[in-house]
Structure formats: C-alpha cells, structure tokens
C-alpha positions in Angstrom: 0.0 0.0 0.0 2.0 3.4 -1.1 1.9 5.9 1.3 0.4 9.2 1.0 3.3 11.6 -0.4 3.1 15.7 -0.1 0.0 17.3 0.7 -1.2 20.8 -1.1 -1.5 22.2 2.3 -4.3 25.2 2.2 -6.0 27.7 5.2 -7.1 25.9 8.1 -10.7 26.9 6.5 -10.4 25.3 3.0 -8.1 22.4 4.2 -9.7 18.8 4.2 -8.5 17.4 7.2 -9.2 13.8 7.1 -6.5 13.7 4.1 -3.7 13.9 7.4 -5.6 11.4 9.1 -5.3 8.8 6.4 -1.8 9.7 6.0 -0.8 8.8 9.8 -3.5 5.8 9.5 -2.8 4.1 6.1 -2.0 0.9 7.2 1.2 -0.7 8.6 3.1 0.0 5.1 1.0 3.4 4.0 1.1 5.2 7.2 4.0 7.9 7.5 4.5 10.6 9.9 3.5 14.2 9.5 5.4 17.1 8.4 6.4 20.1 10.0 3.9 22.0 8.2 1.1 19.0 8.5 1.4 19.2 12.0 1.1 22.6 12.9 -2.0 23.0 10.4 -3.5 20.2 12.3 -3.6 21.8 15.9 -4.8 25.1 14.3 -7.5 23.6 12.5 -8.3 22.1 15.6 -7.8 25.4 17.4 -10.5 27.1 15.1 -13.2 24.1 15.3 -12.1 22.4 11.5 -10.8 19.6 13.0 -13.5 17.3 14.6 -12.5 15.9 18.8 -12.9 12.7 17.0 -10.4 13.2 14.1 -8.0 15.2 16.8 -8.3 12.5 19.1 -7.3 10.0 16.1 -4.4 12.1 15.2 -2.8 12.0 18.7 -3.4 8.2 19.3 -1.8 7.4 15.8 1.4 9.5 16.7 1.3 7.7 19.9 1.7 4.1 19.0 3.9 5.0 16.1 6.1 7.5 18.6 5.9 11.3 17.6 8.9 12.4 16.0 10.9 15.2 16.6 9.1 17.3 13.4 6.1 16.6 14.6 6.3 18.0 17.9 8.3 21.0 17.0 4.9 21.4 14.3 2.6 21.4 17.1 4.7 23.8 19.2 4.5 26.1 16.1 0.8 25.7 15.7 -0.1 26.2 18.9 2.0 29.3 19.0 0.3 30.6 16.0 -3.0 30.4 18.5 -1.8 32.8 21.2 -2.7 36.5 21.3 0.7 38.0 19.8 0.3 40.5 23.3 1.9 37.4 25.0 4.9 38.1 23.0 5.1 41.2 23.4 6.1 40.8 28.0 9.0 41.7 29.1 9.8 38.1 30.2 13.4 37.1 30.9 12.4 33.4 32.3 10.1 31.0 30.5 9.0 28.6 33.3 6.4 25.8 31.9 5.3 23.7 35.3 3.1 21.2 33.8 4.3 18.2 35.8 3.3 19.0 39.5 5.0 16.6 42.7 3.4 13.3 43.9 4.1 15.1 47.4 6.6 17.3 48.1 5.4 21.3 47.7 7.0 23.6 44.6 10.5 24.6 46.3 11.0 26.4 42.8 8.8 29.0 43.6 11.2 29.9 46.6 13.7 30.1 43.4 11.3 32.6 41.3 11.4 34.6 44.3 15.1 35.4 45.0 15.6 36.0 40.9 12.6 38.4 40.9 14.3 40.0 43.7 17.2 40.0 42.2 15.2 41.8 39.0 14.7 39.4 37.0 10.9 38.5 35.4 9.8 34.9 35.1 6.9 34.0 33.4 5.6 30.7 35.4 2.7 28.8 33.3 1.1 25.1 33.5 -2.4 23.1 34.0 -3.3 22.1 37.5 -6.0 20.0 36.1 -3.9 17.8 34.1 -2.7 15.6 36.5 -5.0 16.0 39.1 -3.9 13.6 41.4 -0.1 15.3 41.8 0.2 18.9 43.5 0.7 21.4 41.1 2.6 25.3 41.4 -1.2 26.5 41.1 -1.9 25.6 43.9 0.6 27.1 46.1 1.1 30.8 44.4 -1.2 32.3 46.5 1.0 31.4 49.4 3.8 33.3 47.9 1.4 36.1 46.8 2.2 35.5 43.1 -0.6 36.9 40.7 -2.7 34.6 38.8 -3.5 36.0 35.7 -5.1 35.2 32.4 -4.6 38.2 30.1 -1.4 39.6 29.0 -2.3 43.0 30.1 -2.8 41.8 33.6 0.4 39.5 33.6 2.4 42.8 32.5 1.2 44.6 35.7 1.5 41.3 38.1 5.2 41.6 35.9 5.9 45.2 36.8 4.6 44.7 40.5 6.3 41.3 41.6 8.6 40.3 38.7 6.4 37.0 38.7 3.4 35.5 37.4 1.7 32.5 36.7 -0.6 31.9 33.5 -2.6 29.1 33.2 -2.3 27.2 29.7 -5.9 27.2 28.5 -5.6 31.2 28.8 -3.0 31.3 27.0 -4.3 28.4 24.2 -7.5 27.6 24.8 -7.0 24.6 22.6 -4.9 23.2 25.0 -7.8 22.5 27.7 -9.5 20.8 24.9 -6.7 18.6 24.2 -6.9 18.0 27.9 -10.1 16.7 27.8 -9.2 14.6 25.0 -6.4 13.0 27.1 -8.5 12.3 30.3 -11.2 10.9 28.2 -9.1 8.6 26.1 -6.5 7.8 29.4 -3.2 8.3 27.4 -0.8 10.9 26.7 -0.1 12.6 23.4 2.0 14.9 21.3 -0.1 17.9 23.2 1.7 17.0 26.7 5.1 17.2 25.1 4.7 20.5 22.9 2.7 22.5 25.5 5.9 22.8 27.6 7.8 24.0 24.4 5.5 27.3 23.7 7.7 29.7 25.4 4.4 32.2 24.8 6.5 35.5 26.2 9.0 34.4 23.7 11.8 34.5 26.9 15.8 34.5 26.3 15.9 31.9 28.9 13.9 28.6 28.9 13.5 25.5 31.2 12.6 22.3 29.7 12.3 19.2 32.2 11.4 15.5 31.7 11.0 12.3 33.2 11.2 9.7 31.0 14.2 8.4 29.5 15.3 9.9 25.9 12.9 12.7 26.0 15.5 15.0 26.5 17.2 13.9 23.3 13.6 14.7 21.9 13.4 18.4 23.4 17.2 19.1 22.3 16.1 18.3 18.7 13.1 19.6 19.2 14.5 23.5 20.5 16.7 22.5 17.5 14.2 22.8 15.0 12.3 25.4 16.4 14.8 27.4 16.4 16.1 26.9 12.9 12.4 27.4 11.6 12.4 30.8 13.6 9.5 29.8 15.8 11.7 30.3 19.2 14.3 33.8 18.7 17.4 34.0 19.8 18.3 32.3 23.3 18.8 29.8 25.3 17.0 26.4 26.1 18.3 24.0 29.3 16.9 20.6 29.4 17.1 18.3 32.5 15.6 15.4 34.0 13.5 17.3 36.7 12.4 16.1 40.4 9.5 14.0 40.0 9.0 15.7 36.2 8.8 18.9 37.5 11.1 22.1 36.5 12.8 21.9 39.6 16.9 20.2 40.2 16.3 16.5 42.6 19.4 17.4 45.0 19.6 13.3 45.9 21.3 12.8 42.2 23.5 14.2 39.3 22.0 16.2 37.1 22.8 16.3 33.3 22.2 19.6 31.8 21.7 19.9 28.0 21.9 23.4 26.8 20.7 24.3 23.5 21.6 28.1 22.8 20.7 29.9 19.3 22.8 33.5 18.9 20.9 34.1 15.1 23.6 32.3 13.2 23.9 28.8 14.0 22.7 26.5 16.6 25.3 25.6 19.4 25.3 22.7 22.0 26.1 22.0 25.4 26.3 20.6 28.5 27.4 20.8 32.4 26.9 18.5 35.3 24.8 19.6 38.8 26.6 17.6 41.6 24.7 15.3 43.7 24.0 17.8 46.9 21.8 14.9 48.9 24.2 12.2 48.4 23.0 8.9 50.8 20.2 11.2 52.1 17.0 9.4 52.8 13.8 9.9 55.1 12.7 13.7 53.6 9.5 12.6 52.1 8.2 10.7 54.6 4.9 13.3 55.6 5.8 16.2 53.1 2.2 15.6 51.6 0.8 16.5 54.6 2.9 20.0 54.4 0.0 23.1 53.5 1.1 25.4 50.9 1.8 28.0 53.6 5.0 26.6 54.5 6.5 27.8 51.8 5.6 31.3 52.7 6.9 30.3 56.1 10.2 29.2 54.9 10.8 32.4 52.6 10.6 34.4 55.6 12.6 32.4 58.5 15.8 30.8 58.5 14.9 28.5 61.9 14.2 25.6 61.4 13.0 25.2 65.3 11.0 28.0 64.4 9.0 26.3 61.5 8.1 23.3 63.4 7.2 25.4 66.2 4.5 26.6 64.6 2.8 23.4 64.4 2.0 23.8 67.8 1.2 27.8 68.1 -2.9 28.3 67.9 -2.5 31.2 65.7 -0.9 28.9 63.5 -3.4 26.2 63.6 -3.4 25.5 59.5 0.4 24.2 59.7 -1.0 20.5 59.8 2.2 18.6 59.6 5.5 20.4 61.4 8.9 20.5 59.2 11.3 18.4 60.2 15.2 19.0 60.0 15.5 16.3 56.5 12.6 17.9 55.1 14.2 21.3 56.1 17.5 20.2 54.2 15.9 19.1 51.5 14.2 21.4 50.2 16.6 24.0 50.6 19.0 21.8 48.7 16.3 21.7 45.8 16.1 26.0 46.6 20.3 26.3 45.6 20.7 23.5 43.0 17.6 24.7 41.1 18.6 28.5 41.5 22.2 27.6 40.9 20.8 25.9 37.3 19.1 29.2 35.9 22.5 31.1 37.2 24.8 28.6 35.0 21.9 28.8 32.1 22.0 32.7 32.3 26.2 32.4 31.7 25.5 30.9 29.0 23.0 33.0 27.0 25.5 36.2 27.9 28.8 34.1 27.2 30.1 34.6 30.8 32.4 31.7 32.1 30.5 29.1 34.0 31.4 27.7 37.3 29.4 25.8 39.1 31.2 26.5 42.2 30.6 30.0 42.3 27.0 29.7 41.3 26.3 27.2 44.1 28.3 29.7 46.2 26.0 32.8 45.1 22.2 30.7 45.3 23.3 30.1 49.2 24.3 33.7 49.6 21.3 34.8 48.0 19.2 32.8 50.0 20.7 34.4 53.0 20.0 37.6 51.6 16.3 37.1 51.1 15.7 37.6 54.8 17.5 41.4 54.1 15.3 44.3 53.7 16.3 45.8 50.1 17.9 49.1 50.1 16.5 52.1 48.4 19.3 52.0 46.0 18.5 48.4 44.9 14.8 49.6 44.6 16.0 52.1 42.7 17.6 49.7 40.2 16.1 49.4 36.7 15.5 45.8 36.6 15.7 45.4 33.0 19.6 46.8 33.1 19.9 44.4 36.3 19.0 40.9 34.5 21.2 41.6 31.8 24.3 42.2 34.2 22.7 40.1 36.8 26.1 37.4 36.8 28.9 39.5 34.6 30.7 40.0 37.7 33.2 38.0 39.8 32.0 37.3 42.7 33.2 39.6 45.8 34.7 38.5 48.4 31.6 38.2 50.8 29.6 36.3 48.3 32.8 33.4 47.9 32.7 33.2 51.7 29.1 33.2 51.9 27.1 30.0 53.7 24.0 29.5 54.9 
C-alpha cells in the first residue's frame, strides 16, 4: 500500500483534514508521519473548530503508538503558537517557566527560586495546567501562598510583571486549545503529542527557557526539538536547558547528578552544550516521609525564617493552627537543597545566554548567599535599580569576596 506523499496544504478553512488522518493511518506499510507544516496546520484547525475531537483525538493516538517524532512536535509547538494572542509576546519576560508536571508530594520549592531572581530583577513567566494531572500537586496551587498573581490576560500579567517580577498563566488562557486537548487525554486515558509541545510554547518568547522531563530519551527529543524550532524561527534568539526534573517537575532532585543539556541559538547557527549539577543529597534518605501533609503556607513560612526550630514550632502555636504537619530537620534540608541547585541551574543557564564563564562552584556559592539575603530588607538604591539593566548584568561580575565566603 503506497503511502500518502506531499499534501497541497491550504488555510485551516479550505483544508480537508481527514486527508492527514489517512496519512498517519494508512496501514502498517501506508502510514508515515507528519510534516512540520502538517502538523502545525492540524492543531490550528483544531484550534478554530475544523478539525473534529474525533479526528483530533485520532491524530494524537496514531502518533502515539507509532512515537511522535521530533518534526512533529516541533509542528505542534509552532501551531499552537500561531494560537496565542501576539500581546503574549510582546512581555517583558526574561524566564520561561512551563510547570506542567506538579509533585506526587513534596510542595513547589521552585517557587522559593522565582522569588530570589525576581528579587534580584529578574521576570519569570511561570505557566502550566493544574487539572492535568490531578492527582499530583501542582505550582497553582501554592502561588497564592507566595502572593504570586494569577492572571489570564497579558495586560494583567504585564502589571503582576511590573509589580512582583512573577506571574503565573494558566495554559488554556494562553491556548485555549490546550484544555480541549486536555479533555481529550482524560477521556481517552493516554498521553499525546499535546503533553510534550505545550511545555515548548515559550508564549513570552523569553531569552531563557526551562525544559524538564522524566522519561528516558525525552531530553534527546526536546534538544532536537528546540533544535528545530529554532532553525524554523519559531523560538528567537536564546537559550534552552533541558534536565531530568524532580519528580518531572522544573525543579533540580538534590539526591542525584544532574545532566544539563543546553541548547543556545545567537541568530547564526545552533550551538550545543552541556554541564553536570553535583549530587548535593548524596545517601540522604527519610525527607518525604509526611511532606504531603505539608499546607502550601510553608513555603511562605520558609521564605521568611531561616529557623528551622521555628517552623516546626508553629505546628503547635494556635495562631498557626493551618500548619497541619510540622517541618522536620531532613525535610528542612531538602528542600533547601532543591532551593540552591535549582537556583544555581538558571544562574549557570544565564552564563550561557551572555557568554560569561561558567562555574558551578561559584553559582552554588551565590544561590546560598542569596538565600541568605532574602531575609534582608532591600535598600533604596536596589529599589531604585532598573531591573531590565539588572538581569542583563545580573552574573557578569566575579564574585566579591563576601559572596565566595558566603554559607547559609
């Protein structure tokens, strides 16, 4: 049985769809995978109601027992980009953050990371779907803790932006496609394409973006994947760092090495690289036994003390009554070991977009100073700095001599 060879691609609204369902369904000899172009025409037709749920919902199962390939998921990223209000472009974002995984237990110690870079200037751009996986705990969840803005129009994220440095944009307000896919997925019980490319949108088009997986050889996937968006100018110029994140999630696992792949794009060619996070937990064991239990408030607890006494204290202080499970000391270390390796990651990903050396050392050095510093009241001169001119010098210089001596 041939397979089906180039299609005359049209508009989404002339386009006969079922023409790229019989290509990915043409039997075990006919079938073929779809094009760049193929696929992002099929996730905007779906977008704009020309592609059926049942014909969507075919597309993404055949991909799925065949195994998406790399131009197919960089097609869907493209497509669904092509969906989102161009004003999402337009922020002033410096950090693209997708958080699409959640934790089976443990609570979001990145957003204790988003806080000491938005402090230090810098504007992140957090955005994922709590109702994915509902069964897992998701950043949603716990950004009200941290009194970090919800939002679901750009205009609003620019002034959550201006105000905080930090917001948090739910998916389906940025494509609403992508809660339809959603319902698709939970209907069906399997993943698809959708769960891969939604992390890859980068909708504020930021220099810097975090990509983290799970499984094994998906980071091979999202290294050709940045690859190719990158080359077809979908992404601009920047930077992309791809790790195997704690349970999924966009956050460093302290208890193991962490390989970092780093794909970086300067307008000319694409470059490639890599550096190693040290194992900060090594032999550690015992930290998750009651973190479920832990309400999102401790995170707003642990932003603002440094005693560990202190925090499990309030377990037992009426006023306090909603700290259901105290903090112990392991819990304690390990999530400020996720807090430095994770922040010490964006620092060593931020060399790299500007060309500064990297060292690991003195990054790991600087996320424990700064964590010490968070407890410091900022100084009208630091308030006074324009944080645009401050994320682009943010790491330039060496460190002083505090900062190298510097422990928490």
């Amino acid at each position: 049985m041939p397979k089906i060879g180039p299609l005359e691609l049209t508009s989404v609204e002339e386009f006969d769809f079922r023409l790229l369902i019989k290509a990915l369904g043409k039997g075990e000899k006919g079938s073929r995978s779809l094009t760049f172009a193929e696929a992002s025409l099929l996730i905007q037709g779906f977008a704009k109601g020309k592609v059926t749920k049942a014909q969507m919902a075919s597309a993404m199962m055949l991909m799925r027992v065949r195994g998406e390939t790399v131009i197919e998921v960089a097609g869907v990223v493209a497509g669904l980009k092509h969906t989102i209000n161009p004003a999402w472009g337009e922020l002033n974002v410096d950090i693209d953050w997708p958080v699409y995984a959640g934790k089976r237990e443990q609570l979001p110690w990145l957003l204790l990371v988003t806080k000491m870079l938005a402090r230090k200037g810098m504007r992140i751009m957090l955005h994922g779907d709590s109702q994915a996986l509902p069964h897992r705990r998701h950043v949603e969840s716990c950004i009200q803790a941290l009194d970090i803005a919800l939002c679901q129009t750009a205009e609003k994220a620019q002034q959550a932006l201006d105000d905080s440095g930090i917001v948090y944009v739910p998916a389906g307000d940025l494509a609403p496609v992508l809660d339809d896919c959603r319902l698709l997925h939970q209907e069906l019980g399997l993943r698809s394409i959708i769960q891969t490319a939604s992390r890859c949108i980068n909708p504020s088009n930021a220099p810097l973006s975090l990509r983290s997986f799970f499984h094994p050889g998906l980071d091979e996937l999202h290294q050709k994947v940045a690859e190719k968006l990158f080359t077809e100018d979908v992404y601009q110029q920047g930077v992309v760092g791809i790790f195997k994140g704690l349970q999924g999630e966009t956050e460093i696992n302290p208890r193991v090495t962490t390989d970092v792949q780093v794909v970086k794009y300067s307008g000319e060619n694409v470059q490639f690289s890599a550096f190693e996070l040290p194992t900060l937990l090594e032999g550690f064991s015992g930290a998750k036994v009651g973190q479920a239990e832990l309400p999102s408030e401790m995170l707003a607890q642990l932003w603002r003390t440094e005693n560990t006494t202190e925090l499990s204290s309030l377990h037992h202080n009426k006023s306090s009554s909603y700290l259901t499970q105290p903090m112990t000391p392991a819990m304690h270390e390990q999530a400020l070991s996720s807090v430095q390796a994770t922040l010490c990651l964006v620092l060593s990903l931020h060399d790299v977009l500007h060309a500064n050396s990297l060292v690991l050392a003195n990054n790991m050095t600087l996320s424990q100073c700064w964590w010490t510093e968070r407890l410091v009241p900022i100084s009208a001169s630091e308030m006074d700095i324009n944080p645009a001119h401050l994320s682009q010098s943010l790491i330039t210089s060496p460190l002083t001599a505090k900062e190298r001596s510097c422990t928490v």
